[in-house]
C-alpha positions as CSV (number, residue, x, y, z in Angstrom):
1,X,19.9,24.8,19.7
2,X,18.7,21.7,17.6
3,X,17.0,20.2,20.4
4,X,15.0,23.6,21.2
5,X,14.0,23.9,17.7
6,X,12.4,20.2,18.0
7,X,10.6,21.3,21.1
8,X,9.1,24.7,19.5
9,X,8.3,22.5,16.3
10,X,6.5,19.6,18.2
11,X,4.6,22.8,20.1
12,X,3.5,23.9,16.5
13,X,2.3,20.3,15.9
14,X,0.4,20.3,19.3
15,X,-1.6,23.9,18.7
16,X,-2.8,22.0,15.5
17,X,-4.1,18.2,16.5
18,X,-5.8,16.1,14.5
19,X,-9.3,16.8,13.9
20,X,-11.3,15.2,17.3
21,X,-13.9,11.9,16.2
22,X,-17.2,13.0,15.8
23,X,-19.5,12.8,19.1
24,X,-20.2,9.1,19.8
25,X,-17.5,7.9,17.7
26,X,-14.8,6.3,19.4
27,X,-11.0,6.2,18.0
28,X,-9.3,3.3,17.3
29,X,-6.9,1.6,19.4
30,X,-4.0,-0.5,18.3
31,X,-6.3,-3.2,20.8
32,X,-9.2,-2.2,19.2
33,X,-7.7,-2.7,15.9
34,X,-6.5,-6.2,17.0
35,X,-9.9,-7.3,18.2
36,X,-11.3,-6.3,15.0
37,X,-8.8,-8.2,12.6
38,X,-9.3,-11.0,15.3
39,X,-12.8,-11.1,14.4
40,X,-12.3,-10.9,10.7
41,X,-10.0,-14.1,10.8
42,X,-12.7,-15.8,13.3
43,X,-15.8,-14.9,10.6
44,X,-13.3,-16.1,7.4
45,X,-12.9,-19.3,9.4
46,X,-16.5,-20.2,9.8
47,X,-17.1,-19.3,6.2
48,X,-13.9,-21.5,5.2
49,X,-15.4,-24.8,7.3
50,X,-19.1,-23.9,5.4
51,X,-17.9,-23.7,2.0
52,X,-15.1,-26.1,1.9
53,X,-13.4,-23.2,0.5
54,X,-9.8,-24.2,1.9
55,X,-7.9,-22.0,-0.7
56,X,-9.1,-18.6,1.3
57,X,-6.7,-18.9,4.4
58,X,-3.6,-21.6,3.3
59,X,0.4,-20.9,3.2
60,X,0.9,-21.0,-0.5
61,X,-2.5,-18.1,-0.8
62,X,-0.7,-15.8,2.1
63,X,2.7,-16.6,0.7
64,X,1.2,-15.2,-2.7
65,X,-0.8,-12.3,-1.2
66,X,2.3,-11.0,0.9
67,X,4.3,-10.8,-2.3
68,X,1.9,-8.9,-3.9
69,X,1.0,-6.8,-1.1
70,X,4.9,-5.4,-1.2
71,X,4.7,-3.0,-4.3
72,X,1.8,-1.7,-3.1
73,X,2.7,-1.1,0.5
74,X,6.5,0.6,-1.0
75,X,4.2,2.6,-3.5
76,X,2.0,3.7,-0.3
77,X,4.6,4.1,2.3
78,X,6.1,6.8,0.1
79,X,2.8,8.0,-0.7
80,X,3.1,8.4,3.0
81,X,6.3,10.1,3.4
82,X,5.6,13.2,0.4
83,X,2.1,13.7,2.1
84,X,3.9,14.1,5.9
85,X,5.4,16.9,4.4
86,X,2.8,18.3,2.7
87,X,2.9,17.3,-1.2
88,X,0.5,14.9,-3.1
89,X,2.1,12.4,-5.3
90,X,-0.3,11.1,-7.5
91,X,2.9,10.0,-9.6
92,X,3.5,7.0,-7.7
93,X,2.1,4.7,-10.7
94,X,5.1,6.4,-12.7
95,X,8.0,6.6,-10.2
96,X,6.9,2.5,-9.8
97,X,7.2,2.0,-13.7
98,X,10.3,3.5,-13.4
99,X,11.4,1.2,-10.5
100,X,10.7,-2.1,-12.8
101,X,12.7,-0.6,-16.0
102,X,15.5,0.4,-14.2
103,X,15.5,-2.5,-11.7
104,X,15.4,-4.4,-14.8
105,X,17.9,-3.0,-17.0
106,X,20.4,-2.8,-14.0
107,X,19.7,-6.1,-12.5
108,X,20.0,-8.2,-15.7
109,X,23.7,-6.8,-16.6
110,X,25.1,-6.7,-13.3
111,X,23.1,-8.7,-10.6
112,X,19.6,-8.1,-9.0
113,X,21.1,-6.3,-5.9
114,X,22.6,-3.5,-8.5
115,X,19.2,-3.8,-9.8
116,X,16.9,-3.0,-6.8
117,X,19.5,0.0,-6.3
118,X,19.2,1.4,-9.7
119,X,15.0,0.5,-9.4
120,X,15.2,3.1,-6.1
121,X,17.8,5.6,-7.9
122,X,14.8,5.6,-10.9
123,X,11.8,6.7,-8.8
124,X,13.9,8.9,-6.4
125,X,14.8,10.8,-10.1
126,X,10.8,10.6,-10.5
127,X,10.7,12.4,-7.1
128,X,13.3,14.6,-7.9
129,X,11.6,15.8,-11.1
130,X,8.1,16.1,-8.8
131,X,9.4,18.0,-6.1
132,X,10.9,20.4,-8.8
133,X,7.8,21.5,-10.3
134,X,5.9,21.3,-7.3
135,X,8.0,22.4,-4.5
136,X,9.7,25.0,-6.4
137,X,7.6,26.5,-9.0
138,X,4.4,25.8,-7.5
139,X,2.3,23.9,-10.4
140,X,-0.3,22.0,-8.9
141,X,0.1,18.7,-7.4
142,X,-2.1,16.5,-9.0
143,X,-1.6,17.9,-12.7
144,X,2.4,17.2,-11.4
145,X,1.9,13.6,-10.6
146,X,-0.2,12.5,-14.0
147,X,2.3,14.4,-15.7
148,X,5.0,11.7,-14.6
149,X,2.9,9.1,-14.4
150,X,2.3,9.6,-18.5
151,X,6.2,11.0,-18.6
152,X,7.2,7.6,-17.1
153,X,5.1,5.2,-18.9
154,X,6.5,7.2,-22.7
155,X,9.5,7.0,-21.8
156,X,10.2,3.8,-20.7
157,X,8.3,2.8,-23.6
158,X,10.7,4.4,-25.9
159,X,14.3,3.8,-23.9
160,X,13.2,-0.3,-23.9
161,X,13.4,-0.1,-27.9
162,X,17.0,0.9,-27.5
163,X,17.8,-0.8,-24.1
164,X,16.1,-4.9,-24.6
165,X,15.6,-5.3,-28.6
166,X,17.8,-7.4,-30.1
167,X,19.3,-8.5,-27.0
168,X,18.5,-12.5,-26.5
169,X,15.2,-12.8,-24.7
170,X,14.6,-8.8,-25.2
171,X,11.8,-7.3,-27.2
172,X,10.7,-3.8,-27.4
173,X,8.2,-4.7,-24.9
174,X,10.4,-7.1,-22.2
175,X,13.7,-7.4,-21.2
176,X,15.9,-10.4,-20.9
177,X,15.9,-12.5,-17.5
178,X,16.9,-11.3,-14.1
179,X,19.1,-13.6,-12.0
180,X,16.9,-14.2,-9.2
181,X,17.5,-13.4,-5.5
182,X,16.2,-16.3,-4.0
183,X,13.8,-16.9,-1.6
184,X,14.0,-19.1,1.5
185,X,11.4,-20.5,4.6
186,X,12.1,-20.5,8.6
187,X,13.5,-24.1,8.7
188,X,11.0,-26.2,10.7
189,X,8.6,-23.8,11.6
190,X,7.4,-23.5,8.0
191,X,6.9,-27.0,8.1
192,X,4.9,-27.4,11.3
193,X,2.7,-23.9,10.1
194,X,1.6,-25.4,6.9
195,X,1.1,-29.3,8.8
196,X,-1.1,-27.2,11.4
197,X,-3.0,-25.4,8.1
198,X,-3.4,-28.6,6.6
199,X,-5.4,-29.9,9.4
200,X,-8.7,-27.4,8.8
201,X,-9.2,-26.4,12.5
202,X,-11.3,-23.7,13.1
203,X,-9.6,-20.5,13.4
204,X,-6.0,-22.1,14.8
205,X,-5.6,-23.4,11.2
206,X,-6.2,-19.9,10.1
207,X,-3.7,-18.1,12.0
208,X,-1.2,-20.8,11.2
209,X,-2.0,-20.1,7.4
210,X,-1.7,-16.4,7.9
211,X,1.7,-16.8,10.0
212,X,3.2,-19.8,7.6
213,X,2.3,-17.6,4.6
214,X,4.8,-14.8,5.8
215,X,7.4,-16.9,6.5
216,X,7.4,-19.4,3.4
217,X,9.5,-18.5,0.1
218,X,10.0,-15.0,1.1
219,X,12.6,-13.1,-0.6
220,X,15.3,-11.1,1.5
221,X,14.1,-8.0,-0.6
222,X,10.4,-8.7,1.4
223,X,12.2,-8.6,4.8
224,X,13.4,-5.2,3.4
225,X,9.9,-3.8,2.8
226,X,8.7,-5.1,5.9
227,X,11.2,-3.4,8.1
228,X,11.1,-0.5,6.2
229,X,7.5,0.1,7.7
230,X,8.0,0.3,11.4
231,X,11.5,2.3,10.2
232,X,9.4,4.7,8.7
233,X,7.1,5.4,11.7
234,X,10.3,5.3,14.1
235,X,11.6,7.8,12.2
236,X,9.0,10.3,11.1
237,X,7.1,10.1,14.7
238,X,10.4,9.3,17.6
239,X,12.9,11.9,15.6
240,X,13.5,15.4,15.4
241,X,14.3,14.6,11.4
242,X,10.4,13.4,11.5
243,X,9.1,16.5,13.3
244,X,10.4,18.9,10.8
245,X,9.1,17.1,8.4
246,X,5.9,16.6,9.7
247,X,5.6,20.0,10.7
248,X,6.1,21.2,6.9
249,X,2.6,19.2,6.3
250,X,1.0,20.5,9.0
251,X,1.9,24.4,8.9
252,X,4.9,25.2,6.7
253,X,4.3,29.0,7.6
254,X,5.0,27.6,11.6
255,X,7.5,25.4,10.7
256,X,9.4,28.5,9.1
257,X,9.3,30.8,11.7
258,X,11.1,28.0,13.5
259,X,14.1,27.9,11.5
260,X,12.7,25.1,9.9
261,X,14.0,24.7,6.1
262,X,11.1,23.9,4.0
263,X,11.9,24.0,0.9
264,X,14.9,20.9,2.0
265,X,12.5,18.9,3.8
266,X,9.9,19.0,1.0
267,X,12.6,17.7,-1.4
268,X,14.0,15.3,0.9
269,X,11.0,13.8,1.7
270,X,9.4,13.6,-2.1
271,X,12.9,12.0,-3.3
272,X,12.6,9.7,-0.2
273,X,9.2,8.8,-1.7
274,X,10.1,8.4,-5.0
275,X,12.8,6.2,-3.7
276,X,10.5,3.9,-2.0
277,X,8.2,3.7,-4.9
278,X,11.3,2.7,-7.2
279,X,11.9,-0.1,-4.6
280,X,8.8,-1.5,-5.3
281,X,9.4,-1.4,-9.0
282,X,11.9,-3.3,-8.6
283,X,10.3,-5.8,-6.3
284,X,7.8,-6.3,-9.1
285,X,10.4,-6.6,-12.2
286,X,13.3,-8.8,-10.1
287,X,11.3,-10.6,-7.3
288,X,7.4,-10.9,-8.1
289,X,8.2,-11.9,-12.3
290,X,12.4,-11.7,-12.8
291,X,12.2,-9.3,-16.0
292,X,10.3,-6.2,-17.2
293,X,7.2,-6.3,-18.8
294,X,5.3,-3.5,-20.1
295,X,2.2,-2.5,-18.0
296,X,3.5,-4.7,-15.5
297,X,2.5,-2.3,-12.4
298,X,-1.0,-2.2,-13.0
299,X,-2.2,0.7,-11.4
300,X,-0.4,-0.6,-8.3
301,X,0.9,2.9,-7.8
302,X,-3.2,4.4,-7.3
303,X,-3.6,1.3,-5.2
304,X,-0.9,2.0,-3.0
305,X,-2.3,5.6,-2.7
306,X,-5.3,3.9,-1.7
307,X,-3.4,2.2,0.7
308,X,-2.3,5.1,2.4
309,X,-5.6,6.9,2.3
310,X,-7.0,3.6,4.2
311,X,-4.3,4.2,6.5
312,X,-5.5,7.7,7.3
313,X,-1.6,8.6,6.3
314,X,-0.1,6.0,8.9
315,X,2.3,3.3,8.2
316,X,0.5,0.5,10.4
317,X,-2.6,1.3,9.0
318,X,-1.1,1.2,5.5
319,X,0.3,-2.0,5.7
320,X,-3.4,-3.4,6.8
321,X,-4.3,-1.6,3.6
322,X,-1.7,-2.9,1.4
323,X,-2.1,-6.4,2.8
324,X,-6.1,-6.3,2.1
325,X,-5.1,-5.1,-1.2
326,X,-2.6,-7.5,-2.2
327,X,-4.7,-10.4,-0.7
328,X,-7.7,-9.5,-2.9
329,X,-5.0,-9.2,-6.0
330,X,-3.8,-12.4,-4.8
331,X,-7.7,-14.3,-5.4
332,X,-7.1,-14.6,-9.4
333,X,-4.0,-16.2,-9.3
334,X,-4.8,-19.0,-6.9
335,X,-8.6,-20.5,-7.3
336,X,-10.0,-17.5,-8.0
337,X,-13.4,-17.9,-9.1
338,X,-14.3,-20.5,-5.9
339,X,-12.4,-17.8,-3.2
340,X,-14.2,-15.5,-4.4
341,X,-17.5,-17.0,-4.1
342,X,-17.3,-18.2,-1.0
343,X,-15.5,-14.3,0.2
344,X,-19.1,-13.3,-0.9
345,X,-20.5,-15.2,2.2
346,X,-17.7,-13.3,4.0
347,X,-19.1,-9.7,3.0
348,X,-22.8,-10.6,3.1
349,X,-22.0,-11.6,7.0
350,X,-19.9,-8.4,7.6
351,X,-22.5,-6.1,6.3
352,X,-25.2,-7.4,8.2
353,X,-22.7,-6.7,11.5
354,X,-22.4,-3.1,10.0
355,X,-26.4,-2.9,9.6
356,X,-26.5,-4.0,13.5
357,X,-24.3,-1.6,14.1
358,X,-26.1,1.2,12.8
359,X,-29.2,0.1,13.9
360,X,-27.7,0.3,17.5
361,X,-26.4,4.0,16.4
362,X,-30.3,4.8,15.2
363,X,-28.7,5.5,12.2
364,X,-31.6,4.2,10.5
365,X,-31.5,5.1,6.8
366,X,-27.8,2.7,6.7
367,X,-29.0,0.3,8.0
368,X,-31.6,-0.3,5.9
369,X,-29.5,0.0,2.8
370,X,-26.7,-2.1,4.6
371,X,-29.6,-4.8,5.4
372,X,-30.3,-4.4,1.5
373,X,-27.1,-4.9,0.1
374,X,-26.4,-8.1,2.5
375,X,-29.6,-9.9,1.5
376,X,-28.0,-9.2,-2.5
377,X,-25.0,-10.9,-1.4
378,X,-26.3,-13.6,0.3
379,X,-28.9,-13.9,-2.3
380,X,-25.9,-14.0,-5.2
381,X,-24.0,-16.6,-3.2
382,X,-27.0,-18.8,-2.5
383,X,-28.0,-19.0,-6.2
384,X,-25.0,-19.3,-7.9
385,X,-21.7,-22.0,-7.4
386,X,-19.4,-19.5,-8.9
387,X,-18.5,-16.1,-9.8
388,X,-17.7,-15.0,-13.3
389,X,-13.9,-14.7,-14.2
390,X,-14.1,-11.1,-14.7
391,X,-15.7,-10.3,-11.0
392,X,-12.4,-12.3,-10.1
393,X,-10.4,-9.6,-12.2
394,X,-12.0,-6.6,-11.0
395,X,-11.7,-7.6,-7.1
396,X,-9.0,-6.0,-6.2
397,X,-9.9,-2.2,-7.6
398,X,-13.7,-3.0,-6.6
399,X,-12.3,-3.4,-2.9
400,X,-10.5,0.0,-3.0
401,X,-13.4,1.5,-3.9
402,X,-15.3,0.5,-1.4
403,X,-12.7,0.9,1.8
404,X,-12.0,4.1,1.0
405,X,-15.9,5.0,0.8
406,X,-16.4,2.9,3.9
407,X,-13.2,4.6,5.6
408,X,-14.1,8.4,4.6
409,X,-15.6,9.6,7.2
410,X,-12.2,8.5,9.7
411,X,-9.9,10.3,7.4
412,X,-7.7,13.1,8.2
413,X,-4.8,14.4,5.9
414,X,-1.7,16.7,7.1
415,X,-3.3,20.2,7.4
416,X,-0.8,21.9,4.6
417,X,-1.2,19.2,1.9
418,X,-1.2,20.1,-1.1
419,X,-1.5,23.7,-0.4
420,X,1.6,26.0,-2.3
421,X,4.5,27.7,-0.2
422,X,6.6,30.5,-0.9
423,X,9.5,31.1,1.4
424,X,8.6,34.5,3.6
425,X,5.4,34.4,2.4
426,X,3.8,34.3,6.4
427,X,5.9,37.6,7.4
């Protein structure tokens, strides 16, 4: 009976495919995909052996990035999972607040490992408390989610009072030390990665950078967050638990008439969300810096939206998002004014490609404004040596700006997202 009801719900899912690419445009392949990053690394290469700019592509910059790039990616994969089934989550910035406080506060009275389970406990409550007022009384998802996000960010605020002053090393603000987890390399491959990076070769250098950097210092709660993506797409795309859920995005009125529980999947899948966001809370407050800090997310929660959005709601493409992301965020903490400079040779390059590009589509009018803004890049890079500190601080929110204008016109969200659904209401 189960196995029937998967096969009339994937039916549902096939009468409704994704929006076909516009005429021309051409969808892209995991090998297209490859060839592209491929090229990417090959361009950031040439800039790297022109400026001198060695910082861009070494171990200790894609150590830094990756750990970065794991809040974000947590925060987006359950971004990810709410949207499958059909409800926005702006409150990801608040269910991750609530991962650091209670990965915090757990973690620093009874070990970090309680502490990344009480982080995940605290933003599956967040999604608990989201899919209530959205789910069941209907209040509209966006309003929902920056209602948390402010809920979240108060109440920490208030509980830390109580919780971390007066305790040694505790303010109102921070709490006391977390016993770290650790962090360990591959033995001898680690070695001969960053050897290999050391030596400046074009493009093999590169690679070995990129490869040493996610095998160097990486804490067993990364190799959690890592698996967790192709978990997530095994899950949600190869099982009969992901069609449902899926399906409740796509046409909850369908799914219904199925035998499909709506209202359970919706919950499940905004706690499983909120969960995933908490993870990365605590990622931030046990791994990334071992206590919690007030403001510590930094909007890592809309970033990770971002992420997603990038992703056009897939977890592969979300963890190219979150790794762009957290590779940009990376820039001010490790040489960031002299990356940054020679990155603007980097973009100056690829939007002349794009202005090629269009100018082999005729699309005339972008490509004269992409052959516009390359000769202002190139121009700022040729007649300055640096950038200012605050172009440094702003990279990271100035680069989801512009992928997800770049990326709009590829996008294409679950069908039902967002909308409200009342049991019956299709009969």
């Amino acid at each position: 009976m189960n196995s029937q009801r998967s096969q009339r719900t994937a039916t549902v899912l096939d009468k409704k495919p994704a929006s076909p690419p516009a005429p021309g445009r051409r969808r892209l392949t995991l090998p297209v995909v490859l060839l592209i990053i491929a090229g990417v690394l090959a361009l950031t290469s040439v800039v790297r052996m022109i400026t001198g700019a060695d910082g861009i592509t070494n171990v200790s910059q894609m150590s830094t990035a990756l750990k970065l790039a794991v809040p974000i990616g947590m925060a987006g994969l359950g971004g990810l999972w709410a949207e499958r089934a059909g409800v926005i989550n702006i409150g990801l910035e608040g269910m991750l607040i609530l991962g650091t406080w209670f990965g915090a506060w757990a973690g620093y009275q009874w070990g970090p490992w309680v502490g990344v389970l009480a982080g995940i406990a605290g933003g599956a409550l967040g999604g608990l408390l989201h899919a209530i007022v959205t789910v069941t009384f209907n209040v509209n998802h966006i309003v929902s989610g920056v209602a948390i996000n402010i809920l979240a960010l108060g109440a920490t605020r208030y509980v830390s009072a109580f919780a971390f002053e007066g305790v040694p090393q505790g303010t109102s603000k921070q709490s006391p030390p977390v016993e770290s987890l650790g962090s360990f390399s591959v033995p001898g491959l680690a070695d001969g990665l960053a050897d290999l990076n050391d030596k400046g070769w074009f493009l093999i250098s590169d690679v070995a950078g990129l490869l040493g950097g996610l095998i160097t210092n990486m804490s067993p709660l990364t190799l959690v967050a890592l698996a967790l993506v192709p978990f997530s797409w095994w899950v949600l795309w190869r099982t009969s638990f992901g069609l449902r859920l899926r399906s409740c995005g796509e046409s909850p009125i369908a799914a219904e008439s199925l035998g499909v529980n709506v209202y359970k999947y919706k919950y499940l899948a905004v706690i499983i969300s909120g969960g995933l966001a908490g993870l990365g809370g605590a990622f931030l407050s046990i791994v990334a810096n071992p206590f919690y800090l007030e403001g510590q997310t930094g909007g890592r929660g809309y970033i990770g939206l971002a992420a997603m959005i990038f992703g056009n709601w897939m977890p592969g493409g979300l963890a190219l998002g979150a790794g762009l992301f957290g590779y940009t965020d990376s820039l001010k903490l490790r040489g960031g004014t002299e990356n940054v400079h020679a990155l603007l040779l980097l973009i100056a390059i690829l939007v002349l490609i794009g202005a090629v590009w269009l100018l082999v589509r005729k699309k005339y009018v972008g490509a004269v404004i992409a052959l516009a803004v390359s000769a202002l890049v190139f121009a700022w890079y040729a007649l300055t040596s640096e950038v200012p500190t605050q172009v440094v601080t702003a990279t990271p929110y100035v680069v989801t700006l512009l992928v997800l204008s770049l990326s709009a016109q590829r996008l294409r969200m679950p069908k039902a997202n967002g909308k409200p659904y009342r049991k019956g209401q299709g009969t």
